[in-house]
Structures are given as C-alpha cells and as structure tokens.
N, C-alpha and C positions, 0 to 999 in steps of 0.2 A: 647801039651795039657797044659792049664793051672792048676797052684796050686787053688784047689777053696775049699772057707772057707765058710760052710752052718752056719750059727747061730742058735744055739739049746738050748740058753739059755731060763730060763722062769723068768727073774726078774724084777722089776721094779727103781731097782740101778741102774743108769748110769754105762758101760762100756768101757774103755777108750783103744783105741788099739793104741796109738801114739808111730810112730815108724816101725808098722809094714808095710813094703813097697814093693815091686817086688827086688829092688837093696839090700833088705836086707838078702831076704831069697832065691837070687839065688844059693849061693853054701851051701844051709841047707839043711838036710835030712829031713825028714816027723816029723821022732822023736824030733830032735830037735824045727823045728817050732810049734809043740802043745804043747813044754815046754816054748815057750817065755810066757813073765809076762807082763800082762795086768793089768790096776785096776778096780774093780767092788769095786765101793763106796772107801771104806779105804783100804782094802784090796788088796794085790796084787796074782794075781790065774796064773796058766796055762794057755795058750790059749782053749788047749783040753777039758777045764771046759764047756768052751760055745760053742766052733764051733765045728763040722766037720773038718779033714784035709784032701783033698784027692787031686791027682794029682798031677804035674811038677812046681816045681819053678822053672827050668834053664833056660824059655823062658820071665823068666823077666812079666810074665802076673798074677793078681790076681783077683777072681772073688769073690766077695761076694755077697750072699744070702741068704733068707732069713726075717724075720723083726727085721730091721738095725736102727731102727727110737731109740731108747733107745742105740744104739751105736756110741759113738762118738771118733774125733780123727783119722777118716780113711785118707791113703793116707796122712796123715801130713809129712813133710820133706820128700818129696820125689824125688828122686831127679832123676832116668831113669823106662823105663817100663810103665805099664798099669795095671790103676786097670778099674775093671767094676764093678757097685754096681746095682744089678738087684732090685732096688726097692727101699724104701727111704732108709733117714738114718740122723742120728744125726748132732751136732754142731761142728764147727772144720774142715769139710771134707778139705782135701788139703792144712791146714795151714801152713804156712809155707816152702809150696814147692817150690821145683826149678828147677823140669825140670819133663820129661815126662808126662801121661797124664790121666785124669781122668773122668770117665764120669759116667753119672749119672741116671737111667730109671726114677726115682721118684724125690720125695723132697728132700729138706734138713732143716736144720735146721740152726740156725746162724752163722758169723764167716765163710760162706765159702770163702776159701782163703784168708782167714786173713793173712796179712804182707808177702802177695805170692811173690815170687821173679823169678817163669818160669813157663814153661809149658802151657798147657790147660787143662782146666775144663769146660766140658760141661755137663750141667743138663737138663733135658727134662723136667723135673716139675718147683716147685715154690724153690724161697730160703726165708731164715730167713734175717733177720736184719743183717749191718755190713758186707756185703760182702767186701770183699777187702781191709776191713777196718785195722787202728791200733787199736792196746791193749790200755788200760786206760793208760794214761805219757809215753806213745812212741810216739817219732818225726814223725814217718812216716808209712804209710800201707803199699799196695801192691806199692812193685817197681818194677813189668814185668811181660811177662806173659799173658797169655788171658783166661779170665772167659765168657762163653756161661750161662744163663739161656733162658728157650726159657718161661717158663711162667712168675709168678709174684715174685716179693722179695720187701725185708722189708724196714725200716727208715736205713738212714744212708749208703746206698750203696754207695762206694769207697771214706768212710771219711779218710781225710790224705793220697790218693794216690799221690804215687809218679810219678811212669809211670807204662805203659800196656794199658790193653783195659777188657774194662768191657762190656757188649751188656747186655738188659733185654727184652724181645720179649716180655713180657706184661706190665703191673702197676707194680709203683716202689713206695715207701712209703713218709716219710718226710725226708727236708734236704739230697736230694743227693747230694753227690761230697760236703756235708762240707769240708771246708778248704782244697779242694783238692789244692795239689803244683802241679801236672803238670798231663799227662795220656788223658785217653779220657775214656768218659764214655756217652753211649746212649744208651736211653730208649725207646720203640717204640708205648709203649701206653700211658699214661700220668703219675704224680707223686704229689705229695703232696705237702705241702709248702714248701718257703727257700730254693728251689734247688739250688747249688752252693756256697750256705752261707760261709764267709767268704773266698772263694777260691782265690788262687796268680794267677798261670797257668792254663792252660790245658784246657782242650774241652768238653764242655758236650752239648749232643745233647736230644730234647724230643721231640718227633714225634709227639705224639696224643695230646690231648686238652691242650693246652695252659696253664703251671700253672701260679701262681701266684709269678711275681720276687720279688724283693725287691727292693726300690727306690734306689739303692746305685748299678745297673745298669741302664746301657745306652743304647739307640737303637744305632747303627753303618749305618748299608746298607741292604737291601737285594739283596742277591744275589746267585749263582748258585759255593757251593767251587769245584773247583775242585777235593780236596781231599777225595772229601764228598764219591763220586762212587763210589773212588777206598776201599774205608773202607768197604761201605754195600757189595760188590763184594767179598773182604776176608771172611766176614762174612757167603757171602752163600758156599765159597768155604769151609769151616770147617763147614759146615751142617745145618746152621741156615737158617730160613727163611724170608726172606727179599721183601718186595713189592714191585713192579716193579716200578710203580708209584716215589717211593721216588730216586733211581738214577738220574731221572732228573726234580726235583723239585726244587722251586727257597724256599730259607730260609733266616727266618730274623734273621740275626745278631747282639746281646747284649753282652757289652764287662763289666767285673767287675769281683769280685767284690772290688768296690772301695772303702770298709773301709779296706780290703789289699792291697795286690798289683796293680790290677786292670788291670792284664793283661789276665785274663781269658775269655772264649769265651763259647758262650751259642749259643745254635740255635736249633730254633722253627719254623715249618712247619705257613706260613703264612696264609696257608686257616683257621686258629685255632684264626687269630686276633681276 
C-alpha cells in the first residue's frame, strides 16, 4: 500500500513540498512525515497543515491527490521510488532528480525537470516552459534521464541540455533545444521559432509542420537514420504513443548551429517541405 498525501489545503499561496520524496520517507512513521516542513509563502508549516497522511511509506511509492496545481516542488531530488500525481500540479515537478520515477495524470507547470540528472518523468497532459531546462547563470540543464509529456509544453524546452531524452507528443513553444550542448529532444507536432538556437551538439527532432530555422543551418541529406526507430520504439515501450508511419520515414537533415559549434543535428519530416 502506498503512503498517499490528499491535499486539503484552501490557499492561494504557493506550497512548496521540496524534498519530500518515497527515498525519504521510507523508514518514517505517519507522525513523523505530517511534521515535515513545507513553505506556504514565508512560512514554514507542518505537512498535516494541508494534506492528508495515510497509508505505507516502506514500499518506496507516493500518491498525491487532490488540487496540486498551486503546489510546487513535487518529486524534487529524488532519487528511488514512485510518485504518482493523480491530477495536475505546480512548477518544479521532478527538479532536480536522479533516479526513479514520476508520473503525472494532469499538467504541470514550469521547470519540469529542471537540471534533471535520472530517471523518468512522464506526464499525460501539457507542461510549462523550461522543461529540462537550466536555472538563470548555470552552465548546464538536464544531464540524463527521460522526460515523457504526451500533450503540449512551453518556450525554451531542453534549454542548456546536457544529455537524456526529452519526447513532446504535441506542440512545443519558442526556441527549443536553445543552446542545447548535447541530448536529443523530439517534438511530434510542430514548434515555434529559433528551434535549436544557438545549439553545440545533440539532436533535435520536429515531426509535424515544418518550423522556421535560422540561416545559420545547413541542409545535409535526406535520409532514413537508423537510430531514428530504435528511439520512437523506446518511446512506445515507456507508454508513449508513437505513429507508425514515422519508423520508417525518410527525414531531412540540417546540421548547426553554426554561430556555435555547428555540430548539432535537426530533423524534419520531409512531407512538411
């Protein structure tokens, strides 16, 4: 039986539960985990102020429930376990983690998996801005790790990645994969301007309508990557859904960007010329 955390608060303060994790609270008692310290605005409260405590930490699993959209910070630094978030929820989700897994029924909000370092994160709804992204003057985002959203997310998805794998099953906003240094990031419906802007390494893929590059890529080849399949293939295997169609389609190849490094790789579904 999992430990499951209802949210019973009624405020319109931000919520901040960072910290609380499956690996933290498997050898705590009941009593204990409704005295951990959360911030609600300035303040720091009990947990027992806003949620519910009920059920088993020992099996490493936590459920939240509830309306989570005003709480942020779930799943941050975490590092074994499960959480499951029946519904949306705030900014933060997964920051910073590194290992086991999180998933998600609803939205989120920005920052999910900010400077993530493992695991997986899969969301069934939309994200915010900044997934995977760095903090304002940090060198680098997410460096490992797999992010699932299956609907849409915001500007700036996997700015400053390092490595991992980002997938977005719908519309993705402006400037994805800015200054990405290496990783792979694919998008499966289309995206906004400046995708790729100023990127060194790494791969970014955009399936649906064709956006708008920047003259500072190149066309290369079209052609058929090998690595292409076995990536959508992973993807359906962690639950995502993937069109048949795109396994064996031929894609055009743009290599930049060339006011960096210019060894980055872009690919776009040719029917979208």
């Amino acid at each position: 039986m999992a430990l499951r955390l209802t949210y019973v608060g009624e405020s319109t303060v931000p919520v901040e539960v960072e910290g609380l994790t499956p690996d933290w609270a498997r050898d705590k008692t009941i009593d204990e985990i409704e005295r951990f310290e959360m911030h609600h605005g300035n303040r720091r409260i009990p947990l027992a102020e806003m949620f519910r405590v009920t059920g088993d930490p020992t099996d490493e699993r936590i459920e939240f429930t509830g309306d989570l959209s005003g709480v942020h910070w779930i799943g941050a630094h975490l590092k074994s376990g499960v959480i499951q978030i029946d519904g949306d929820a705030g900014r933060h989700v997964g920051d910073n983690m590194r290992g086991g897994e999180i998933r998600v029924a609803g939205n989120v909000g920005g920052w999910l998996g900010a400077e993530m370092h493992g695991g997986l994160i899969h969301v069934r709804g939309n994200a915010g801005d900044l997934v995977g992204a760095a903090f304002h003057g940090a060198p680098k985002g997410m460096t490992g790790g797999t992010i699932l959203i299956d609907g849409n997310a915001g500007d700036e998805v996997g700015q400053k990645m390092r490595r991992g794998l980002i997938a977005v099953g719908g519309n993705a906003g402006d400037m994805i994969g800015c200054n990405l240094i290496a990783g792979t990031l694919l998008v499966f419906g289309g995206c906004g301007i400046h995708p790729g802007a100023g990127m060194r390494r790494g791969t970014i893929g955009v399936f649906g309508p064709r956006p708008p590059l920047l003259p500072s890529f190149r066309y290369a080849t079209t052609c058929r990557p090998q690595i292409l399949p076995l990536m959508l293939r992973r993807l359906r295997s962690l639950g995502m859904s993937v069109a048949e169609s795109l396994l064996a389609t031929e894609i055009d190849l743009f290599v930049g960007d060339f006011v960096a490094l210019g060894r980055g790789e872009m690919l776009l579904t040719p029917s979208f010329r």
